[in-house]
Backbone bond lengths (Angstrom), bond angles and torsions (degrees), N, CA, C in turn:
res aa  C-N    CA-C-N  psi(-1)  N-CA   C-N-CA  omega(-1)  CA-C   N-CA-C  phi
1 X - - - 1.453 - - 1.519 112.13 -
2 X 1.500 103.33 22.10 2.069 95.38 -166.46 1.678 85.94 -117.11
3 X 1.497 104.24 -155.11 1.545 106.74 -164.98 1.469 66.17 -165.53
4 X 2.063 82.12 170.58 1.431 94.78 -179.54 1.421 139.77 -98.27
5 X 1.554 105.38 2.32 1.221 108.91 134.08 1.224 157.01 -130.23
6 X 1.422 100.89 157.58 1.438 141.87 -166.85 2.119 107.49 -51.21
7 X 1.257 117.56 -31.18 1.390 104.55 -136.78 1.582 84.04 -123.02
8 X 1.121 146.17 1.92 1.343 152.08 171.39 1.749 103.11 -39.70
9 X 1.160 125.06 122.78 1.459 125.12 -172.95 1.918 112.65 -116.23
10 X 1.262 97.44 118.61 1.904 107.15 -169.96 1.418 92.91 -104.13
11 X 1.340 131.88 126.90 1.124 134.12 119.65 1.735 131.14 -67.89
12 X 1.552 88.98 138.84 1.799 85.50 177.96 1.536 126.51 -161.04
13 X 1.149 100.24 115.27 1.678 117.67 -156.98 0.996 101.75 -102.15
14 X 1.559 109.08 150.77 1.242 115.97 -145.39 1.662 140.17 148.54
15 X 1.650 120.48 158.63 1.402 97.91 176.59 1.216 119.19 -68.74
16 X 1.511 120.56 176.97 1.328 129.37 168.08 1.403 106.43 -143.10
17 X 1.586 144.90 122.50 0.881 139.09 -172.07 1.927 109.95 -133.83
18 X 1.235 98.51 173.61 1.888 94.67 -171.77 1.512 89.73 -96.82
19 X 1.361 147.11 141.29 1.022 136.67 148.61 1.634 115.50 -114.78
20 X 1.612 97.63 146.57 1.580 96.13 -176.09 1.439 81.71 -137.44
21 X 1.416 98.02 131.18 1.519 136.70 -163.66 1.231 114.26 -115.88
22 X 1.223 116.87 104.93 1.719 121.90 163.42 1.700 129.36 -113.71
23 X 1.401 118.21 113.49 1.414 136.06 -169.11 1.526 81.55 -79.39
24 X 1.513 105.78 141.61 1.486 118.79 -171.44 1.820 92.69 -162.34
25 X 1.625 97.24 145.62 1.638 98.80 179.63 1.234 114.00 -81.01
26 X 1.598 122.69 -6.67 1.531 123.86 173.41 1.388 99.07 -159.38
27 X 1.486 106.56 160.52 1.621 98.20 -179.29 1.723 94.11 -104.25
28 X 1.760 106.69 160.14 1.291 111.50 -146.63 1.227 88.24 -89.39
29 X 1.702 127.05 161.39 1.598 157.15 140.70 1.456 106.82 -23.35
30 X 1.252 122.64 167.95 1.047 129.17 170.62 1.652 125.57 -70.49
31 X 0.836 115.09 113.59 2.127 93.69 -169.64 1.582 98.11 84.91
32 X 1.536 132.89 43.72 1.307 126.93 -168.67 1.810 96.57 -143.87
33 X 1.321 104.13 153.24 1.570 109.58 167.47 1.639 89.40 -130.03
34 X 1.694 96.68 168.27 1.374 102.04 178.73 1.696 97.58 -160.95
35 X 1.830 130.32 153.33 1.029 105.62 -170.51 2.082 112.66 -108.60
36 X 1.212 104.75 132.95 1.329 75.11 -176.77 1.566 128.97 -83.17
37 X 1.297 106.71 -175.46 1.688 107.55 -173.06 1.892 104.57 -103.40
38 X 1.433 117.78 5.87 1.314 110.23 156.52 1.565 91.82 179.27
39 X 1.608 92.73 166.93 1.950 104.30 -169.96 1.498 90.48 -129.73
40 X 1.361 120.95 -176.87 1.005 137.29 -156.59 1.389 107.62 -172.05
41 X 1.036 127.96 159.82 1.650 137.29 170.62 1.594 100.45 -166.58
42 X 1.146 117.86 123.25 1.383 137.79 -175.82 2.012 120.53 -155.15
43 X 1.290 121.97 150.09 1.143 128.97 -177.56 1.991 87.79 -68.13
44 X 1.174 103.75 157.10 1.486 122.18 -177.25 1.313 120.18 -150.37
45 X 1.469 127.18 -176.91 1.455 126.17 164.57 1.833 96.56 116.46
46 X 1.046 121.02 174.18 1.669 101.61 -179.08 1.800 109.19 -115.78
47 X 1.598 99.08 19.58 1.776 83.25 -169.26 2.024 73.69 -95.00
48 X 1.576 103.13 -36.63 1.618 98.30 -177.21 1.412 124.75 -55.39
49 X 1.283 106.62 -39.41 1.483 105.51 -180.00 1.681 109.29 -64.65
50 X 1.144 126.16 -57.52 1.560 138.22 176.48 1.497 102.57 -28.00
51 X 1.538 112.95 -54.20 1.747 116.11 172.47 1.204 91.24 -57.88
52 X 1.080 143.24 -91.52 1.388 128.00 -135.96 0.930 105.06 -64.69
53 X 1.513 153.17 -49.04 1.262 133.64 150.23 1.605 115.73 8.44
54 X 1.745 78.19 -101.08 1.599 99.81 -166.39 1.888 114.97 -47.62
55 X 1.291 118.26 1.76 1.358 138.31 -160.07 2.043 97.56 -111.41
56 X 1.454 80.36 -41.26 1.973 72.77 178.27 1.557 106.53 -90.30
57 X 1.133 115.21 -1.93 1.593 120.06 -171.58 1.705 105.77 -89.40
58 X 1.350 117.72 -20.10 1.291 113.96 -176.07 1.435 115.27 134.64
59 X 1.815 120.99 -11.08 0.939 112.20 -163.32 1.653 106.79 -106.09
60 X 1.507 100.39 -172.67 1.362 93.42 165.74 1.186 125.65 -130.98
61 X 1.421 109.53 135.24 1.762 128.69 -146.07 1.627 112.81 -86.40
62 X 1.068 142.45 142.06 1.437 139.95 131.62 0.998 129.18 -121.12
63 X 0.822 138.46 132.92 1.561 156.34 -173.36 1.216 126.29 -95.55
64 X 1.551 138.95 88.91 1.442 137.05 178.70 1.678 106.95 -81.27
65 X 0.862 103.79 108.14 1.375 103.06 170.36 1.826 138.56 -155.92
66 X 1.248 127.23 144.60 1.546 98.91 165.84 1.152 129.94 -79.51
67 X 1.535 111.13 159.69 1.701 102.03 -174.37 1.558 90.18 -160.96
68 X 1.587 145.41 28.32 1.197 144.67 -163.89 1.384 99.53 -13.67
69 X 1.401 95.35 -121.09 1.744 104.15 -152.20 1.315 106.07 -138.61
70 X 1.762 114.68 149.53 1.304 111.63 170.20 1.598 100.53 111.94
71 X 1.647 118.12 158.62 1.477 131.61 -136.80 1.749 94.98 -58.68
72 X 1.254 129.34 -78.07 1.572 110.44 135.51 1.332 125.54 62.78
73 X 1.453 94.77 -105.68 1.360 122.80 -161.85 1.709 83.64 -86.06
74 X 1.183 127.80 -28.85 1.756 101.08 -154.90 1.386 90.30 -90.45
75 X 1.865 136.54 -30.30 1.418 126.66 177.89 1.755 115.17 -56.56
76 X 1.284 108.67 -38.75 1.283 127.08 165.01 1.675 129.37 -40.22
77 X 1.469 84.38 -63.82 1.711 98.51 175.40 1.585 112.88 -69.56
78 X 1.194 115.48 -49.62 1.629 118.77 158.85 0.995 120.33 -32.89
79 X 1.599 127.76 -55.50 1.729 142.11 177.17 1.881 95.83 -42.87
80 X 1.422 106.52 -82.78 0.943 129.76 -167.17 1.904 104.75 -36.31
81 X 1.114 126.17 -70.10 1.163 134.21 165.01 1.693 134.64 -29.63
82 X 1.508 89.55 -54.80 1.459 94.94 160.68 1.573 130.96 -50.88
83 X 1.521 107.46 -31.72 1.878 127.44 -178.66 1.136 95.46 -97.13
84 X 1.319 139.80 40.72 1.263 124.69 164.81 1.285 125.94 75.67
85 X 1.364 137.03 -11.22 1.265 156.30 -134.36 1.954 94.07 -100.87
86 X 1.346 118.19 108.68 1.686 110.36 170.01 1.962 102.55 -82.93
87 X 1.199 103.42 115.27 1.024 107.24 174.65 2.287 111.86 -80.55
88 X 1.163 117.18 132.20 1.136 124.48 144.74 1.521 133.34 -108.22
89 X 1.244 121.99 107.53 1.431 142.03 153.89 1.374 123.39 -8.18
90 X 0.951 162.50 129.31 1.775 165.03 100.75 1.313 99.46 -46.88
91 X 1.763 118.93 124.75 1.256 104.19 141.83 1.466 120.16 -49.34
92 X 1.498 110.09 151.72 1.693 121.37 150.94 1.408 116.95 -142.81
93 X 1.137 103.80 163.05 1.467 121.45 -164.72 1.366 121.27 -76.39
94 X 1.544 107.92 31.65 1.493 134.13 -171.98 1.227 131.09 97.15
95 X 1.590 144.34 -160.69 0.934 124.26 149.21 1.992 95.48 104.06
96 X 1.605 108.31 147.86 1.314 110.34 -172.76 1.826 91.01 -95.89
97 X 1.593 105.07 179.70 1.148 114.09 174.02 1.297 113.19 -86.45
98 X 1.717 117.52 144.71 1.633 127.54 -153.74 1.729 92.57 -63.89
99 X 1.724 106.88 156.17 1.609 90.61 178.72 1.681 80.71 -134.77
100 X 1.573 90.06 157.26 1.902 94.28 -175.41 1.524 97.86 -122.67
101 X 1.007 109.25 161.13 1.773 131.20 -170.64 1.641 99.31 -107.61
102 X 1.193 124.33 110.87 0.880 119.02 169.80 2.104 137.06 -135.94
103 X 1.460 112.48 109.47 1.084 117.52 161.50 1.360 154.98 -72.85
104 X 1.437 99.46 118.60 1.954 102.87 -168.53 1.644 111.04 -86.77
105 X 0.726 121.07 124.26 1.818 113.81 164.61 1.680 97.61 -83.71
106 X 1.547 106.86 123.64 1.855 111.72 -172.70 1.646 80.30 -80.27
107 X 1.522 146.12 -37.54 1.333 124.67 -178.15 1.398 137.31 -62.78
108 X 1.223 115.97 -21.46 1.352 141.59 159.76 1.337 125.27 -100.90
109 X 1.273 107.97 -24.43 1.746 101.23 -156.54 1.573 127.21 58.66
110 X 1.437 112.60 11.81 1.782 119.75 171.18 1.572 98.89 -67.17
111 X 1.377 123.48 150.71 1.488 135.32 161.01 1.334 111.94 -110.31
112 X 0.938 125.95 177.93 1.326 151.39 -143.38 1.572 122.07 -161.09
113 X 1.346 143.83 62.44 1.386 124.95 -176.02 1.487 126.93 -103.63
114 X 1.217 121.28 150.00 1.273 126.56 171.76 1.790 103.95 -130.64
115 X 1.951 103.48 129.02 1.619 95.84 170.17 1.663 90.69 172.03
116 X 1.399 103.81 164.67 1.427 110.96 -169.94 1.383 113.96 -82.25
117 X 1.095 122.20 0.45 1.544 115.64 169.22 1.592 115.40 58.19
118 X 0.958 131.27 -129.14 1.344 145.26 168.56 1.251 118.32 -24.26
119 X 1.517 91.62 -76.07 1.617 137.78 -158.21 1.288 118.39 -33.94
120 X 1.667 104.63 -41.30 1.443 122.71 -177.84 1.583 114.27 -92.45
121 X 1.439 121.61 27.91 1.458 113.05 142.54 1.520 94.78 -156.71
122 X 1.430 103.48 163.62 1.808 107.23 -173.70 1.818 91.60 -137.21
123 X 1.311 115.72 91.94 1.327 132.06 153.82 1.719 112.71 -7.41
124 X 0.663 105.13 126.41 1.990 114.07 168.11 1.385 116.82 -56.69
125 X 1.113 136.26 146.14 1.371 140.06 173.04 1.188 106.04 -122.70
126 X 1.431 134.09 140.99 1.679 110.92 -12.67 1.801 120.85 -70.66
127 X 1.291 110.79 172.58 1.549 101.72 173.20 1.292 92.55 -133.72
128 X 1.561 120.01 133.84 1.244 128.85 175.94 1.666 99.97 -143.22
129 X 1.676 102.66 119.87 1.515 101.79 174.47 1.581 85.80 -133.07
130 X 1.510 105.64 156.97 1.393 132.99 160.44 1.236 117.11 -45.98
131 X 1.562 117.96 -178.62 1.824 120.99 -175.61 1.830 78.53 -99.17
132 X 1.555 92.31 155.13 1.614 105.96 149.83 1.175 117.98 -131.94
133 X 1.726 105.33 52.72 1.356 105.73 -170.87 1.781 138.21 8.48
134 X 1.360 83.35 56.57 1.500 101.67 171.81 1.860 129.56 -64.79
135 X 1.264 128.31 128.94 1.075 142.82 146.58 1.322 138.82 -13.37
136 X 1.096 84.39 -47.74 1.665 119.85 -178.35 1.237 117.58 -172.95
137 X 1.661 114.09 175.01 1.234 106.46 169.59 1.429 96.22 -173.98
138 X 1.288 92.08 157.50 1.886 114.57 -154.42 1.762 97.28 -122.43
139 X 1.065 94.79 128.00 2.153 105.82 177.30 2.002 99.00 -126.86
140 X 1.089 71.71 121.79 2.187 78.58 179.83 1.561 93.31 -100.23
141 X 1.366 126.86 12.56 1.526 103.57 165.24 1.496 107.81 96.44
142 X 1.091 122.76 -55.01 1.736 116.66 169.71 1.376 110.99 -60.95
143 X 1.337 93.01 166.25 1.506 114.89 178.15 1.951 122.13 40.45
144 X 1.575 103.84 63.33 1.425 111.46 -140.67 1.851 89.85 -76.66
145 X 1.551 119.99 -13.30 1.638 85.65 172.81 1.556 107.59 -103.20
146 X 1.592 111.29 34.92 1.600 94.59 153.34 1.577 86.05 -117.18
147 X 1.316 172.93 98.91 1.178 149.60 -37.47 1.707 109.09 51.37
148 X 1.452 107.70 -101.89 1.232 123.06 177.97 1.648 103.50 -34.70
149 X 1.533 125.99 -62.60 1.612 114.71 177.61 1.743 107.38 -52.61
150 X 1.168 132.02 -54.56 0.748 126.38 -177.54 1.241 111.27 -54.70
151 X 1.285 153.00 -61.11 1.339 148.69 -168.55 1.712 105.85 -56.56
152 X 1.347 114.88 -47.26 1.669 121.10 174.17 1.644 96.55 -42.19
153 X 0.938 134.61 -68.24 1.574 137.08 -178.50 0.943 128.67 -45.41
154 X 1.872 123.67 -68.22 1.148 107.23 177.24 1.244 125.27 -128.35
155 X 1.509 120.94 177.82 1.483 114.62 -161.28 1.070 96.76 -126.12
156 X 1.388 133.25 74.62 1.370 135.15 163.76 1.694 100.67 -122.45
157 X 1.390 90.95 157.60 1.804 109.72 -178.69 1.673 105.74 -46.11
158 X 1.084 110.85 135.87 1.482 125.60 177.04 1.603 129.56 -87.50
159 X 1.047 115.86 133.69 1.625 98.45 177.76 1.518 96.01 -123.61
160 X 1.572 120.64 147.35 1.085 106.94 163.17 1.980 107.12 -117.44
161 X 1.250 95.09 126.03 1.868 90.18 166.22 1.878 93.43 -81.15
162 X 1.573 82.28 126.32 1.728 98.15 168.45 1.608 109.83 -118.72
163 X 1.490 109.20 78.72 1.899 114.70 -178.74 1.757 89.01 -63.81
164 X 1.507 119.17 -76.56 1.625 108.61 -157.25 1.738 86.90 -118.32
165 X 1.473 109.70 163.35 1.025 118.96 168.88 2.229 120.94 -60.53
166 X 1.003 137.13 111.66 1.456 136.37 166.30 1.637 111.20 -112.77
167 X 1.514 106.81 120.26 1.484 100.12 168.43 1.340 147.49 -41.55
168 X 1.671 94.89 -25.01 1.818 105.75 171.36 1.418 114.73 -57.97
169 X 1.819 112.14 -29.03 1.192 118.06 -158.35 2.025 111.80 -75.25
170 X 1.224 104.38 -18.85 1.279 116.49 177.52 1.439 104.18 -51.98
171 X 1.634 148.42 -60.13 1.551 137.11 -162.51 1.493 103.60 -67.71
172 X 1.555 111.04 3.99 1.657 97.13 -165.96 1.405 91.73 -111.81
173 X 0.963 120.24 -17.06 1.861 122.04 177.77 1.758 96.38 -50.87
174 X 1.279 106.94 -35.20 1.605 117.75 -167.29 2.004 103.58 -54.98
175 X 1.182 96.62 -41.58 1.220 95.43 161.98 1.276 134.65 -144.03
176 X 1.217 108.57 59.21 1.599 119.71 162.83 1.765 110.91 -114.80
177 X 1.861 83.68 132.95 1.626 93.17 -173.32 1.594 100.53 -79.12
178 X 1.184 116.73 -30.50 1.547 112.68 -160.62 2.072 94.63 -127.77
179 X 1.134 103.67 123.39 1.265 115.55 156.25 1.606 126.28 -92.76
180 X 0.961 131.69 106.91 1.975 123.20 176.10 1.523 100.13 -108.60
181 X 1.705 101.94 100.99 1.232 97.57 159.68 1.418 124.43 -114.61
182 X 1.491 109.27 176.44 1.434 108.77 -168.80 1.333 117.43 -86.37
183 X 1.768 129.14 157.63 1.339 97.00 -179.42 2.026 137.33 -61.04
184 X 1.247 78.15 -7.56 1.918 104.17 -177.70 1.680 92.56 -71.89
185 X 0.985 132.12 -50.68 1.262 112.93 -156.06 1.848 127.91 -86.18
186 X 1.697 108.61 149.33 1.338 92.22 -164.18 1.354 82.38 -137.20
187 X 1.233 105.46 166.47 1.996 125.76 162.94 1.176 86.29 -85.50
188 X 1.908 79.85 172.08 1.497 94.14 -171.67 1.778 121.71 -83.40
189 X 1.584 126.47 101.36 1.167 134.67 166.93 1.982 107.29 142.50
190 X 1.341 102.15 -15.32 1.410 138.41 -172.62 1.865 96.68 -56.87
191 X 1.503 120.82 93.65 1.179 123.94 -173.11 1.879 122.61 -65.50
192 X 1.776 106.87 -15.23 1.238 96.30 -169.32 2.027 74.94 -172.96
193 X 1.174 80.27 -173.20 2.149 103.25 -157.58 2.145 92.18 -63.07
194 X 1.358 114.54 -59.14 1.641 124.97 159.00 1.712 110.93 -16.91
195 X 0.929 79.63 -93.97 1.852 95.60 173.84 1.809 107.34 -23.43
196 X 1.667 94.44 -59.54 1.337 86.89 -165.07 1.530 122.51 -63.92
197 X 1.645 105.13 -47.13 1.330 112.85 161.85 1.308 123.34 -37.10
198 X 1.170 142.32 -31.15 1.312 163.13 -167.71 2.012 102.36 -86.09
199 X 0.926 105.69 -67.38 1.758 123.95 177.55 1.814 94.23 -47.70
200 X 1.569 104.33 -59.73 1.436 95.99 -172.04 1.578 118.88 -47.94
201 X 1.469 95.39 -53.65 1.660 111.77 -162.31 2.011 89.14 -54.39
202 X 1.593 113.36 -39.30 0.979 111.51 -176.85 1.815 129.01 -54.17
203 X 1.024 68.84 -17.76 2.332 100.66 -177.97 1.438 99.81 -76.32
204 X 1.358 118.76 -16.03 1.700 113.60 -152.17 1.663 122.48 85.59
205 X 0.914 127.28 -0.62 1.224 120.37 155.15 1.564 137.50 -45.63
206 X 1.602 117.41 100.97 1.406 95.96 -171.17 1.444 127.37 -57.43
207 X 1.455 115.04 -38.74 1.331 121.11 -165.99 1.546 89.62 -147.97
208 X 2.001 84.39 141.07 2.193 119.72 -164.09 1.787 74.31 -114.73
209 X 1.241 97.02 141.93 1.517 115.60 135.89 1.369 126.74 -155.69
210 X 1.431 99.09 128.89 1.602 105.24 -152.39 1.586 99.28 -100.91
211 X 1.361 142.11 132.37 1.544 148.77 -171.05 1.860 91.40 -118.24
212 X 1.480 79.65 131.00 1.959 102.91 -177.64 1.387 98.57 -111.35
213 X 1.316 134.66 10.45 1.534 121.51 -176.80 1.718 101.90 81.20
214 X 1.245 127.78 -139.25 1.123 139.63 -166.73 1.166 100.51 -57.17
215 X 1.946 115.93 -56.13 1.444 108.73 -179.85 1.348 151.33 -53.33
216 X 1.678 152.88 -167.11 1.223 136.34 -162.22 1.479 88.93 -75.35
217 X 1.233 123.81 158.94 1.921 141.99 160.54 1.290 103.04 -108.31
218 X 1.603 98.75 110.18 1.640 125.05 -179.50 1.714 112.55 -75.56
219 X 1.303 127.77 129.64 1.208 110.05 171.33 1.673 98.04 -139.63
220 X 1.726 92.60 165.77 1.980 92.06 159.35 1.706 95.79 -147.85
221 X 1.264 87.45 169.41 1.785 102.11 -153.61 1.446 91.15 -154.56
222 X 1.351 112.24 90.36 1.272 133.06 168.13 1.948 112.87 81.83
223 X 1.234 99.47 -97.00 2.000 116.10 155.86 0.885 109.43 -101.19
224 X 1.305 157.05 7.00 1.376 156.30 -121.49 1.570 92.51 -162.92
225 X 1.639 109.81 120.48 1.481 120.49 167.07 1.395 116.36 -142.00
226 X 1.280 123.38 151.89 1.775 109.43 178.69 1.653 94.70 -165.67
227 X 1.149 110.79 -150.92 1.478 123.00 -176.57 1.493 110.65 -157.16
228 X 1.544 122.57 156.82 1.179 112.35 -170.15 1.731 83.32 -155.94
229 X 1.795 93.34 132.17 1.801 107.12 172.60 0.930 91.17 -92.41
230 X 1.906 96.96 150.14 1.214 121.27 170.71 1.748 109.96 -92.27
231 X 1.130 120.45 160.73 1.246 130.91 154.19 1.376 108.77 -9.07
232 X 1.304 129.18 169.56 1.114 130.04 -167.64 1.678 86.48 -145.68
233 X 1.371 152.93 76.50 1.302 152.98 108.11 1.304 144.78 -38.50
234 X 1.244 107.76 148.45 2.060 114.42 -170.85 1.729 85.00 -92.82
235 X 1.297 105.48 133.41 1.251 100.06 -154.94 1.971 94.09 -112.37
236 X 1.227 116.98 146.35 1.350 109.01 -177.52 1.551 119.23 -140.08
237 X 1.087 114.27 -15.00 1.609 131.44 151.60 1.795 114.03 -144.18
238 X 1.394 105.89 112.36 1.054 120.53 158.88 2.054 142.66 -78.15
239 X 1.827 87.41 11.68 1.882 103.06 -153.14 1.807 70.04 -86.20
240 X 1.644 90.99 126.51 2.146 107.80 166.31 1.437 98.13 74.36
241 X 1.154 146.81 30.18 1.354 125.61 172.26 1.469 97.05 -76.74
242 X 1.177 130.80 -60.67 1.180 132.71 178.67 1.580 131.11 -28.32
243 X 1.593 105.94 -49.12 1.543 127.40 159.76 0.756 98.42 -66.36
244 X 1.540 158.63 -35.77 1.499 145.47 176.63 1.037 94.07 -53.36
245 X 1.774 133.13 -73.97 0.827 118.15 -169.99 1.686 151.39 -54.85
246 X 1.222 95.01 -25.59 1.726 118.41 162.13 1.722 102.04 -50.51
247 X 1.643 113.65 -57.34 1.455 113.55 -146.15 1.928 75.34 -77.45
248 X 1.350 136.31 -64.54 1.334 130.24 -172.30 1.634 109.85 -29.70
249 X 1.331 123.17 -67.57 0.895 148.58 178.06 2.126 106.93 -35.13
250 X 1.268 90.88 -54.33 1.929 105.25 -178.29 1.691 102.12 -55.94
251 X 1.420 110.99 -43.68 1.541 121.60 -172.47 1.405 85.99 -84.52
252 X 1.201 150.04 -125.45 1.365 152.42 -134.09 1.769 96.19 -16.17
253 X 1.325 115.33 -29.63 1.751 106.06 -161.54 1.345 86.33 -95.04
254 X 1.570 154.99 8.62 1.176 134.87 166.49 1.376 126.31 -106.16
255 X 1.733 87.72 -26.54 1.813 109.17 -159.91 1.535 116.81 -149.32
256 X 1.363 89.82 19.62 1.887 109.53 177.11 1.372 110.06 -148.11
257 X 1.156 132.80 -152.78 1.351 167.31 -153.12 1.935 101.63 -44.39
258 X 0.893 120.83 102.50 1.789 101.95 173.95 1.676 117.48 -103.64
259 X 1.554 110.79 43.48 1.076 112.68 159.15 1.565 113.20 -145.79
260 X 1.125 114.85 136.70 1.763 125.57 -170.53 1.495 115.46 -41.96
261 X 0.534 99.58 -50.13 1.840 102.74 168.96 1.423 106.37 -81.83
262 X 1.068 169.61 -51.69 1.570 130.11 157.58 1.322 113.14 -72.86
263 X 0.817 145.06 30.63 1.979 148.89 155.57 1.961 86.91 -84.48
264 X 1.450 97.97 -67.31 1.210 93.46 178.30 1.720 131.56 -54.22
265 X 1.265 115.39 -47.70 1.710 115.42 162.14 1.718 111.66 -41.31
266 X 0.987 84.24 -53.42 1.777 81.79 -167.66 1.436 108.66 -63.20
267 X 1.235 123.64 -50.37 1.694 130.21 -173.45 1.326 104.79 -51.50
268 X 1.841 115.43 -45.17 1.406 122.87 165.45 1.423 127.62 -20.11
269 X 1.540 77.68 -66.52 1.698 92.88 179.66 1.439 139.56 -67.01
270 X 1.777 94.74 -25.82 1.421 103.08 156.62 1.387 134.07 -76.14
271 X 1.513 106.16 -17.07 1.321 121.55 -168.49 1.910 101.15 -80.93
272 X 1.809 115.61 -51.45 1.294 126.33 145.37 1.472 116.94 -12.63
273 X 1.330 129.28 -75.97 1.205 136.74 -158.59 1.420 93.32 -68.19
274 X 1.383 126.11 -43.87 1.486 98.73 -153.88 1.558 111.69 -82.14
275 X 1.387 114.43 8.25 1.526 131.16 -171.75 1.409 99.08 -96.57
276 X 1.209 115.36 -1.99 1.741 125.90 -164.98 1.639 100.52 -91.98
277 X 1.584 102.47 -54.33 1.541 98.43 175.10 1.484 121.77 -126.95
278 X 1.534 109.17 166.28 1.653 132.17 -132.95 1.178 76.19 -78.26
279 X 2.090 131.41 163.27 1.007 132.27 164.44 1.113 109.92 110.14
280 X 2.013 123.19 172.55 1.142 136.11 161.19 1.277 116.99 -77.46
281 X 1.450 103.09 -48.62 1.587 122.53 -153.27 2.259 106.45 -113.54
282 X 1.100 98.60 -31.98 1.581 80.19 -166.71 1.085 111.04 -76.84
283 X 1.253 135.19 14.76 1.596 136.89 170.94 1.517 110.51 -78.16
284 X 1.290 114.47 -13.29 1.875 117.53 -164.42 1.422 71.97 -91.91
285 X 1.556 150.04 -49.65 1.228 125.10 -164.08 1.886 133.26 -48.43
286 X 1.945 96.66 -19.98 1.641 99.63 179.03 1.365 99.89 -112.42
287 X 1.526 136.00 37.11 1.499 127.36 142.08 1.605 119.50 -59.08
288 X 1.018 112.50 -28.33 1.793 112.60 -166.80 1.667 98.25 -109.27
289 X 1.493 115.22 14.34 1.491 89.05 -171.98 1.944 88.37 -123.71
């Protein structure tokens, strides 16, 4: 699933969160405990996961993000580091990095999260970082003035992951070549996944790609629209498949595939696999094999 090169450079702004992950054979009742059959603690958030992706795939990662200070931020930053991932800093105005709660059903592989996302740190103003002559670069929509720094810098093709609609996210449509949204997400008045694709392209967006979960991922790319199935897998953790797919997706457009429908096959397939095995992290171990 890699290519042959090595030196392809992703920027990617964005949250970063601590996640502690518990695989459980059912998720509990209201007023219920239950014990699970394994835990996890891993860096999270989807601009982070996309780096590590695109970081175990061959490329090379950066990470704009906040992550202040405190136990948190240092399990986090460790995660991140270990996968290759160069983390860059935002000041913020204190405060540890957001941590999310998260439940696996081992029978499905559906998750479950609860956590403050954003909310729980507010970046410093002003933010001014340098170019890292990036490739590309990926914005998940949070934290829109490290977004905004990031866009001041560099001039590589844009992707935006669009999970739910946020108003900040509108000045960045201005320049994002590639939108991947989810089937949940709509603009504002946009009755169903159609509509929205339609509104975007209407924004100026060259290229929609819309992700159904298991099902085909619809896209159009200029006049040009089609659909592409994914893999067909027994699926057993679903926590970041999606950010897999963003970070797969970021590499195929630098150092793979130069047409929308195999950018898309391939990201598929990476996105597939990592739903294949239990965990945050040991799924990046069967990309190279």
């Amino acid at each position: 699933m890699t290519t042959d090169s090595p030196t392809a450079a992703g920027v990617f702004a964005g949250l970063t969160t601590l996640d502690v992950v518990q695989h459980v054979d059912r998720f509990p009742g209201r007023d219920e405990k239950v014990t699970a059959a394994a835990q996890f603690l891993s860096a999270g958030g989807p601009a982070a996961n996309a780096a590590v992706t695109f970081s175990a795939l061959g490329g090379s990662a950066v990470l704009v993000t906040a992550l202040g200070s405190g136990p948190a931020a240092d399990v986090a930053r460790a995660d991140l580091r270990a996968h290759g991932v160069r983390v860059v800093e935002v000041p913020v105005d204190g405060g540890d990095a957001p941590v999310s709660a998260v439940l696996v059903d081992r029978g499905t592989g559906e998750r479950s999260v609860a956590g403050t996302d954003a909310t729980a740190l507010a970046p410093a103003a002003p933010i001014g970082i340098g170019s890292f002559g990036a490739d590309v670069v990926l914005l998940d929509g949070h934290y829109p003035e490290v977004a905004a720094a990031v866009l001041d810098a560099e001039r590589a093709p844009v992707v935006l992951d669009a999970g739910r609609w946020k108003e900040p996210m509108r000045p960045l449509l201005t320049r994002a070549q590639t939108v991947i949204a989810s089937a949940g997400f709509r603009t504002p008045g946009a009755a169903d996944a159609v509509a929205t694709s339609r509104a975007l392209r209407g924004m100026g967006v060259p290229t929609v790609v819309t992700t159904h979960g298991p099902d085909p991922v619809h896209w159009i790319d200029g006049a040009e629209s089609g659909s592409v199935a994914p893999p067909r897998v027994a699926a057993v953790d679903t926590l970041g498949a999606g950010d897999a797919f963003h970070g797969a997706y970021c590499w195929q457009l630098v150092a793979g595939r130069p047409d929308v429908p195999g950018r898309i096959a391939a990201a598929a397939r990476v996105a597939a696999l990592r739903t294949t095995i239990a965990g945050p992290r040991a799924w990046l171990r069967e990309l190279h094999r």
